[in-house]
C-alpha positions as CSV (number, residue, x, y, z in Angstrom):
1,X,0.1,7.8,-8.1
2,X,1.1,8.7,-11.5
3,X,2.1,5.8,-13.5
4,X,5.6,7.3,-14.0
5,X,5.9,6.7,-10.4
6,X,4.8,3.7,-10.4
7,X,7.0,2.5,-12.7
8,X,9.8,4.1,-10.5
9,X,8.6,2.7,-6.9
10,X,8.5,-0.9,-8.3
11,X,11.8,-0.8,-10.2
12,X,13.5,0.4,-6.2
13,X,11.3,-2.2,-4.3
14,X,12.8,-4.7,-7.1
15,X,16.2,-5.3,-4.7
16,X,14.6,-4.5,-1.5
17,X,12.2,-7.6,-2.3
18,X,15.0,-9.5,-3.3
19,X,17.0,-9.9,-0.1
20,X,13.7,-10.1,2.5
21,X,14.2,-12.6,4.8
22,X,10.8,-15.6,5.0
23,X,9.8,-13.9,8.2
24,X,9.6,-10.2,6.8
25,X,8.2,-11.5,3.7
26,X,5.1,-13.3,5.6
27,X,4.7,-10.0,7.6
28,X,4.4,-8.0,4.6
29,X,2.0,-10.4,3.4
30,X,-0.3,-10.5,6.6
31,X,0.4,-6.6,7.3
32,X,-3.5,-4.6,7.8
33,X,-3.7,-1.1,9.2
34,X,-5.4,-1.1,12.6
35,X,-8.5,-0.7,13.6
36,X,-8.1,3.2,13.9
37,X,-7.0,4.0,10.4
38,X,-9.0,1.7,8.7
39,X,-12.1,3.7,10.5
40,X,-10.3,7.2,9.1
41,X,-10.0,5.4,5.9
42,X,-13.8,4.1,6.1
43,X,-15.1,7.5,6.8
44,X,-13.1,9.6,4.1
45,X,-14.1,7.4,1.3
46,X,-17.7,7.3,2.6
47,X,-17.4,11.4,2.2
48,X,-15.5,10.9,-1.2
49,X,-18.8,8.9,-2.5
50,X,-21.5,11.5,-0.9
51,X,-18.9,14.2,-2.2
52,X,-18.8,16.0,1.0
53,X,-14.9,15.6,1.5
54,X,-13.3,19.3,2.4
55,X,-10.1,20.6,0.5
56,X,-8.3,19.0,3.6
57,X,-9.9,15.6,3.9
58,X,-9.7,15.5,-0.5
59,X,-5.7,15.3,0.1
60,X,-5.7,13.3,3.4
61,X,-8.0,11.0,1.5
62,X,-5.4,10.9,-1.3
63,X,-2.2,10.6,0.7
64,X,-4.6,7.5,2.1
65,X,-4.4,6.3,-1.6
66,X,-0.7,6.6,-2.3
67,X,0.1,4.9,0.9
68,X,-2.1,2.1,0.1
69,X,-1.3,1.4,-3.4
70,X,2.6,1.5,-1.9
71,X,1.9,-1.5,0.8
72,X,0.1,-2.9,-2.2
73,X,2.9,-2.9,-4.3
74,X,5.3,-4.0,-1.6
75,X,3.1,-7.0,-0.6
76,X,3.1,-8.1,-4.4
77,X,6.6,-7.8,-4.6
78,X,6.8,-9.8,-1.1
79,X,4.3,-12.3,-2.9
80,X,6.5,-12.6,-6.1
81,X,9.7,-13.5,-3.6
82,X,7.5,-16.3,-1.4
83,X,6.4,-17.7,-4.9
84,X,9.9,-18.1,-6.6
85,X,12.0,-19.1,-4.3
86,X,9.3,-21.4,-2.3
87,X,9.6,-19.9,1.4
């Protein structure tokens, strides 16, 4: 993710953030792909390291990526709301 979006994605999860409910906010926190993806995910970045990825896996690895570095976003957004207002 670019760092122009980014900055764009966590200025629009700013108000989504704001008006979680506790229960949301803890499932955000606690949220972990299941067993199947994390195995997809496992395996594509083994094949990034031995650089044996196709042209195919290269952007399903990446679309991996972006996904990721969204939740984690969202989940430090979800953090910053348990931590300022106590819930």
């Amino acid at each position: 993710m670019s760092p122009l979006a980014f900055n764009l994605l966590d200025r629009l999860l700013d108000p989504l953030a704001a008006c979680l409910p506790p229960e949301a906010v803890d499932k955000i926190l606690h949220f972990q792909p299941d067993e199947s993806i994390e195995r997809r995910l496992n395996e594509l970045r083994e094949g990034a390291n031995e650089g044996t990825l196709t042209e195919t896996e290269r952007a399903e690895y990446a679309e991996f990526i972006e996904a990721m570095d969204f939740i984690a976003l969202f989940k430090a957004k979800a953090a910053a709301r348990s931590t300022s207002h106590g819930d």
